[in-house]
C-alpha positions as CSV (number, residue, x, y, z in Angstrom):
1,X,61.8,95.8,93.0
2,X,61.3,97.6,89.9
3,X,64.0,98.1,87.2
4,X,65.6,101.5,87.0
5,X,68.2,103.4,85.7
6,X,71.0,105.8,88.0
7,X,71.7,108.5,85.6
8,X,74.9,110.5,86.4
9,X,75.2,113.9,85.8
10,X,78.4,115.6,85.6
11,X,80.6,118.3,84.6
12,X,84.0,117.5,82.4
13,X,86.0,120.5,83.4
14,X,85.1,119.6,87.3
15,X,84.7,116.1,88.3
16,X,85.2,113.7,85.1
17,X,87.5,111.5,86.8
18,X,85.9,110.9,90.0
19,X,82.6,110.9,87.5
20,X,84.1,107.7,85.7
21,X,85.5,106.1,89.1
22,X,81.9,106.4,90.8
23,X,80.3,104.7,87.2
24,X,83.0,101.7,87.7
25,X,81.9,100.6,90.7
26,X,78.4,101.7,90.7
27,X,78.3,98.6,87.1
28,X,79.5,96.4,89.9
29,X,76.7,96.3,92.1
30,X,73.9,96.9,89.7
31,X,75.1,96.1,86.4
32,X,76.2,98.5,82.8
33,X,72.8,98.5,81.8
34,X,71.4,100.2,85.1
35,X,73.8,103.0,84.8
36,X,73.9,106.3,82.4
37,X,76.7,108.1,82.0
38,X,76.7,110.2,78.5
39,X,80.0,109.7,77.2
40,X,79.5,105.8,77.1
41,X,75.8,105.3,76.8
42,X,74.8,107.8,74.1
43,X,75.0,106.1,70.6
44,X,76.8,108.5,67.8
45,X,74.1,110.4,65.5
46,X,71.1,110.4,68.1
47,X,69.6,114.2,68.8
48,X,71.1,114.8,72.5
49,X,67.9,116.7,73.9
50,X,65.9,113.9,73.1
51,X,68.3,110.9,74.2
52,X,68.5,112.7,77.9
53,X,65.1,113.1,78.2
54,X,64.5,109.7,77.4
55,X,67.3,108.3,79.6
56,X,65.7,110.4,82.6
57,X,62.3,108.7,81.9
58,X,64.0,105.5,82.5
59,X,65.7,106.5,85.7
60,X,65.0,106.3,89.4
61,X,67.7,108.7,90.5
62,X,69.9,111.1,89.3
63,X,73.2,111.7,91.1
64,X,74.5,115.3,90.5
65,X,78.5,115.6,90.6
66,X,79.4,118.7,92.3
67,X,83.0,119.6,92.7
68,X,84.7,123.0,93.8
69,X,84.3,124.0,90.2
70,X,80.6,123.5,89.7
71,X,79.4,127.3,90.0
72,X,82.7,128.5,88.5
73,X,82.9,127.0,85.0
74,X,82.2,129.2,82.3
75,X,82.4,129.9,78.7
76,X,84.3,131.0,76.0
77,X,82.9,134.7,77.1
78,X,83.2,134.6,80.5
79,X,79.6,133.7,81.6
80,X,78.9,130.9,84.0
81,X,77.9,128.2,82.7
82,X,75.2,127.2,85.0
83,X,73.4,130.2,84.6
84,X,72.9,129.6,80.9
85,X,69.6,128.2,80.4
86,X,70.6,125.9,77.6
87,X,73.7,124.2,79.8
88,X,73.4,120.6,79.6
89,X,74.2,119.9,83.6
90,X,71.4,122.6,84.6
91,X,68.3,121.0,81.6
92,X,69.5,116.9,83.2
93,X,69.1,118.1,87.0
94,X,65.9,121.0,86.3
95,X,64.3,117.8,84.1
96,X,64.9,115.4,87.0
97,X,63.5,117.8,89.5
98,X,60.4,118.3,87.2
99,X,59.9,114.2,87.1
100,X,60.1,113.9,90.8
101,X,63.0,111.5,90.6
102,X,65.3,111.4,93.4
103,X,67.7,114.0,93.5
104,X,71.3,113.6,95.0
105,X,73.7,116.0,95.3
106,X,77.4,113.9,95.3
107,X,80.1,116.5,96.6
108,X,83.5,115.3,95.9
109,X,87.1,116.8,96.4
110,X,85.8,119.2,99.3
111,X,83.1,120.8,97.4
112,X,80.0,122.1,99.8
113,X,76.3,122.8,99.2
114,X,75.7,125.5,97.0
115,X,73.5,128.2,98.4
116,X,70.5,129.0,96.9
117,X,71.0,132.2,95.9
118,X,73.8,131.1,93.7
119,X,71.4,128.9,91.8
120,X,69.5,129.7,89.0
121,X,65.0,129.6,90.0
122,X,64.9,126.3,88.1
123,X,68.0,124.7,90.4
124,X,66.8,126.3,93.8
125,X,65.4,123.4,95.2
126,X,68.5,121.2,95.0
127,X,70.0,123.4,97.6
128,X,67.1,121.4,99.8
129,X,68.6,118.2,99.3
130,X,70.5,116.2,101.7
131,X,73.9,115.6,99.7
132,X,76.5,112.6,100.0
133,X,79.8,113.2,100.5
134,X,82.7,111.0,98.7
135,X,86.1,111.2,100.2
136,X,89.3,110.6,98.3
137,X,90.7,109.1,101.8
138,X,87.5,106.7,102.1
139,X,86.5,106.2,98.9
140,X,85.4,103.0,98.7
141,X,83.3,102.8,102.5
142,X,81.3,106.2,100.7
143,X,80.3,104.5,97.4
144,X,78.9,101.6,100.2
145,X,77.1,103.8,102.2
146,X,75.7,105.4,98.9
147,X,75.0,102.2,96.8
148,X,72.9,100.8,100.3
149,X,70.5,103.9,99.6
150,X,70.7,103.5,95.8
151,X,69.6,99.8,96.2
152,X,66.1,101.1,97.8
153,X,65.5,102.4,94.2
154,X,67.4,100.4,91.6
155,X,67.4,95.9,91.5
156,X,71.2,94.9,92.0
157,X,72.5,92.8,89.4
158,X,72.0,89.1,90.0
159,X,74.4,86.8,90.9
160,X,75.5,83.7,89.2
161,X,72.6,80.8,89.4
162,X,73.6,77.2,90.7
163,X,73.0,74.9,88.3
164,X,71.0,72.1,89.0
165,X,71.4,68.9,88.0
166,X,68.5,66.3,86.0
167,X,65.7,65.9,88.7
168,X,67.9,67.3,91.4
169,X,64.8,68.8,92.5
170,X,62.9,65.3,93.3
171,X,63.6,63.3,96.0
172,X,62.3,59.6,95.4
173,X,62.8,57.8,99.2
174,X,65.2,54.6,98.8
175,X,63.1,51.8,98.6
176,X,64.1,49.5,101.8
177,X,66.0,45.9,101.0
178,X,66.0,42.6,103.2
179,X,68.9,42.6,105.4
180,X,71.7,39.9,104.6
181,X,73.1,37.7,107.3
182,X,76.2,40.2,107.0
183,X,73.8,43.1,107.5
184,X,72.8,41.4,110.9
185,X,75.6,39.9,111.8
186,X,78.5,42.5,111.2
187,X,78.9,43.7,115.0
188,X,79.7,40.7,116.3
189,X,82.3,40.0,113.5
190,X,83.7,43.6,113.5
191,X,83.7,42.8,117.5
192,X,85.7,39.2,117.7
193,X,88.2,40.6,114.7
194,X,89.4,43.2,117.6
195,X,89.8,40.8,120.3
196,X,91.8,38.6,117.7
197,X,94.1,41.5,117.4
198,X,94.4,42.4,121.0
199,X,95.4,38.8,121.7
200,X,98.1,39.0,118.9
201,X,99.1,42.1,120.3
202,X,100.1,40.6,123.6
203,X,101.8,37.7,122.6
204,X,103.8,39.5,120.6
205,X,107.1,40.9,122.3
206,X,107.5,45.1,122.3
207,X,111.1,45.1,120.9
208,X,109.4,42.6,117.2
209,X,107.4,45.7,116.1
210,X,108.2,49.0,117.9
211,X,111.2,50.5,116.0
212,X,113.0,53.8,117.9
213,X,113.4,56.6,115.8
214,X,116.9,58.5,115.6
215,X,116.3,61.7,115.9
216,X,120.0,62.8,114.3
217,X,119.6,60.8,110.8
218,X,116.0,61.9,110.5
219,X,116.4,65.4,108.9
220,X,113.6,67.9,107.4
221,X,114.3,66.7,103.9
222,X,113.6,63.3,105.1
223,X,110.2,64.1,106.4
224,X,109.7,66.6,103.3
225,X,110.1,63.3,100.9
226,X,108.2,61.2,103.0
227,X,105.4,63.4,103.2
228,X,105.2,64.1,99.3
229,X,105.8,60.3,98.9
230,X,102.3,60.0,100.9
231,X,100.5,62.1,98.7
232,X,101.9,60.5,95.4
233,X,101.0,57.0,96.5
234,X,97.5,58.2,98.1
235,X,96.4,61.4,96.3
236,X,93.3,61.2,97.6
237,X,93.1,60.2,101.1
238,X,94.1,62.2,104.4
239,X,97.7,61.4,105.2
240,X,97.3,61.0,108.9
241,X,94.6,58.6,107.5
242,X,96.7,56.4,105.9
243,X,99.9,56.4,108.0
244,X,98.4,57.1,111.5
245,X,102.1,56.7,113.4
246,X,103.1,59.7,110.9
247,X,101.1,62.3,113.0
248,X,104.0,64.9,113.5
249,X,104.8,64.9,110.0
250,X,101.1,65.6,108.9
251,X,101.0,68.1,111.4
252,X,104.3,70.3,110.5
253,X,103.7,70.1,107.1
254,X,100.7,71.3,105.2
255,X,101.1,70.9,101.4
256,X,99.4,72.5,98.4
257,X,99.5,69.6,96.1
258,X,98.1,72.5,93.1
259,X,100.7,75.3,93.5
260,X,103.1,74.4,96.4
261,X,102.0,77.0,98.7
262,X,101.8,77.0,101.8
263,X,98.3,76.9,103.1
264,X,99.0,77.8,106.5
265,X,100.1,81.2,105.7
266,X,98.3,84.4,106.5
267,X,97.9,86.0,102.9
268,X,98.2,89.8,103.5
269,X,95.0,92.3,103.1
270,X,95.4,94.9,100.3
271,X,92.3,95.4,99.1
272,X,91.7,99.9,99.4
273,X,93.6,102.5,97.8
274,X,97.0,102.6,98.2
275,X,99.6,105.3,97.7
276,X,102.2,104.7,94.7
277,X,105.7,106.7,94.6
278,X,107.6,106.4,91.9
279,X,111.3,106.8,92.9
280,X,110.5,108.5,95.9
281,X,107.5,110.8,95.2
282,X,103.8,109.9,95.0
283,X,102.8,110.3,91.5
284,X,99.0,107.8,91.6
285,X,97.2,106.1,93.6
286,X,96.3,102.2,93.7
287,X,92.7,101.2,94.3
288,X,92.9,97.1,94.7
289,X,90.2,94.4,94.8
290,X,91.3,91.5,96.8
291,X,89.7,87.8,96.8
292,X,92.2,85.6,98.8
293,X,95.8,85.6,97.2
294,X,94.4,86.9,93.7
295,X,94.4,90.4,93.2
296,X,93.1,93.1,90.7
297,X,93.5,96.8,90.5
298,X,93.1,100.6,88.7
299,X,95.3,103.0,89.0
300,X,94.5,107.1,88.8
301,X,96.8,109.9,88.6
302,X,96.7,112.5,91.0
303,X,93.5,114.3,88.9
304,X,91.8,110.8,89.9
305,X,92.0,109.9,86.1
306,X,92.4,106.1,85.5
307,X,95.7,105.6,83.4
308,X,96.7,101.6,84.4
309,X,95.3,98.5,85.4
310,X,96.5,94.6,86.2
311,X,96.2,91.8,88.2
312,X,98.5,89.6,90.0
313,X,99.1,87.5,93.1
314,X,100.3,87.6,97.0
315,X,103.2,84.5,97.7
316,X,103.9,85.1,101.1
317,X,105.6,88.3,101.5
318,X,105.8,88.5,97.7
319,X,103.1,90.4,95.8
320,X,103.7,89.8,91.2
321,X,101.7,92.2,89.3
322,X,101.1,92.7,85.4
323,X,100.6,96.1,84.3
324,X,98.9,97.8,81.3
325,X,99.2,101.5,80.4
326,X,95.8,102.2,78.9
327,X,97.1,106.2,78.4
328,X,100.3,105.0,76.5
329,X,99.5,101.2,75.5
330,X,102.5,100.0,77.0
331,X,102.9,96.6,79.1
332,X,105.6,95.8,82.0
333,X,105.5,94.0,85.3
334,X,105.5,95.0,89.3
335,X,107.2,92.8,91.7
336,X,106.7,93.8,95.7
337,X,107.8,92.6,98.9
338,X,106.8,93.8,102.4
339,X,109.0,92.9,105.5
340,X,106.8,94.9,107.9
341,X,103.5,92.4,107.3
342,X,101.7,94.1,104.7
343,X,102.1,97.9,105.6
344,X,104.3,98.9,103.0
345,X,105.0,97.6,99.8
346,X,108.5,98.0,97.8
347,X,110.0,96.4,94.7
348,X,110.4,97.7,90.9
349,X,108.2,98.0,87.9
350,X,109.7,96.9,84.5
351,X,108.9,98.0,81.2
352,X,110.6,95.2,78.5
353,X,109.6,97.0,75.3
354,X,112.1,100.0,76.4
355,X,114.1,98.2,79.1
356,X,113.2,101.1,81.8
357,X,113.7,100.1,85.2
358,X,111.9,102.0,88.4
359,X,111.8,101.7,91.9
360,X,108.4,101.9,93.5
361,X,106.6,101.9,97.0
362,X,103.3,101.4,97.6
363,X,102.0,102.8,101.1
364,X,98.1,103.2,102.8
């Protein structure tokens, strides 16, 4: 597939935040350098005019924002903006039109189709064009549907490479050796060693090698101590290997000889957008990334402006969160717990610089 550029054409005053959002996870799936978006890719001191037009001969598609507010933005003297022929938004999508590049109309916060007689005779035929809608609600299943048609047009980034090891890629066949008299002989050994130990088995008396167990002086941290005590001697083998009559130990307890956790536990989905209330009213929202326990996220205020971000971990029914401010540069932590199996999450964030203290919730 041939390289290509999504360019990303928006207004500030109508859909800047969900503009930046789309950007974020558009880089994920097909890279920075795939995407244009004017505030970050145009380099201080270069003639505007001529950097757009360049940007759009590099492009395969050209994704036009289009809020509630697209037809109603106007100037310092009243005029709309789109009617201007000199208005940035109208010259990126009229150019794109001209180059035959793939138009898409993206209508976000409940924004419809413009009709065409609202448009200006340049802008007509994106009225034509079969638009794509982004939901707040379903954010991230939209920008899925949309980056499967944007990957018909633009290569996805490639993923990491394995890396082969010297002459992994030859295969030189083993060259055959002359059997031993072990080599030929070992069944039979391997077959009398057995029936030596079945006859020592029944001359031996039950009462010289069974030993009952007593179920009241074995406790938990018995079989806790024994168990750790089989993975310090053999760190490397399979305990039910090594001690086969310790079977119901191995089999109640699963260790994690890295971190301690408990393997066997479900870790909770949160990967979405989630709802965050700040001492009892919703003031952002969430949108996490999820792979196993570890977890990543941004957070955007109610204008869908990204203000935070941090990572952190799910223990259980425990979810520890950093958390950088990157609208006031400030640092604190999050610490969650659920008791109704993921639904809803409750705790505190923390702010040590000022010693501020805050309940939060975070709800789908």
């Amino acid at each position: 597939m041939a390289s290509g550029k999504i360019f990303i054409s928006y207004r500030r005053e109508d859909t800047s935040g969900e503009s930046g959002r789309l950007k974020d996870k558009l880089e994920q799936v097909f890279g920075q350098e795939n995407i244009f978006y004017d505030v970050e890719t145009l380099e201080a001191g270069l003639n505007f005019d001529e950097s757009i037009a360049k940007a759009l001969g590099e492009s395969k598609v050209l994704l036009a924002m289009i809020g509630p507010h697209w037809l109603k933005v106007v100037d310092s003297k009243g005029i709309a903006r789109l009617q201007k022929p000199d208005d940035w938004v109208r010259k990126e999508i009229t150019e794109a039109l001209k180059r035959n590049l793939r138009v898409i109309p993206i209508l976000v916060n409940g924004a419809e189709m413009p009709n065409p007689e609202d448009l200006p005779e340049d802008l007509k035929e994106l009225s034509l064009k079969h638009a794509q809608e982004l939901s707040s609600s379903r954010w991230n299943y939209d920008v899925r549907e949309l980056s499967k048609v944007l990957e018909k047009m633009v290569a996805k980034k490639p993923g990491p490479q394995p890396q082969l090891r010297p002459n992994q890629n030859t295969f030189s066949p083993p060259i055959p050796q002359p059997k031993g008299w072990w080599a030929k002989n070992y069944l039979w050994m391997i077959g009398g060693l057995v029936g030596f130990l079945i006859l020592v088995g029944m001359c031996v008396p039950d009462e010289e090698y069974i030993t009952p167990v007593d179920q009241d002086s074995t406790t938990k941290d018995q079989l806790v101590q024994d168990a750790e005590a089989l993975v310090e001697t053999s760190p490397n083998q399979d305990p039910s290997v090594t001690n086969p009559e310790g079977n119901e130990i191995y089999e109640s307890l699963t260790l994690d000889t890295e971190g301690g956790t408990d393997t066997n536990q479900s870790v909770h989905d949160i990967a979405g957008e989630w709802s965050l209330y700040l001492n009892g009213q919703k003031v952002s929202i969430f949108a996490f990334n999820q792979e196993g326990p570890n977890v990543a996220y941004y957070e955007y205020d109610l204008l869908n402006q990204r203000t935070a971000e941090g990572k952190g971990q799910i223990d259980g029914e425990y979810l520890a969160m950093d958390y950088y401010s990157t609208a006031t540069d400030i640092a604190g932590t999050i610490s969650l717990s659920t008791d109704n199996q993921g639904q809803t999450w409750i705790g505190t964030i923390y702010f040590p610089s000022n010693g501020v203290t805050a309940e939060v919730k975070l709800t789908r």
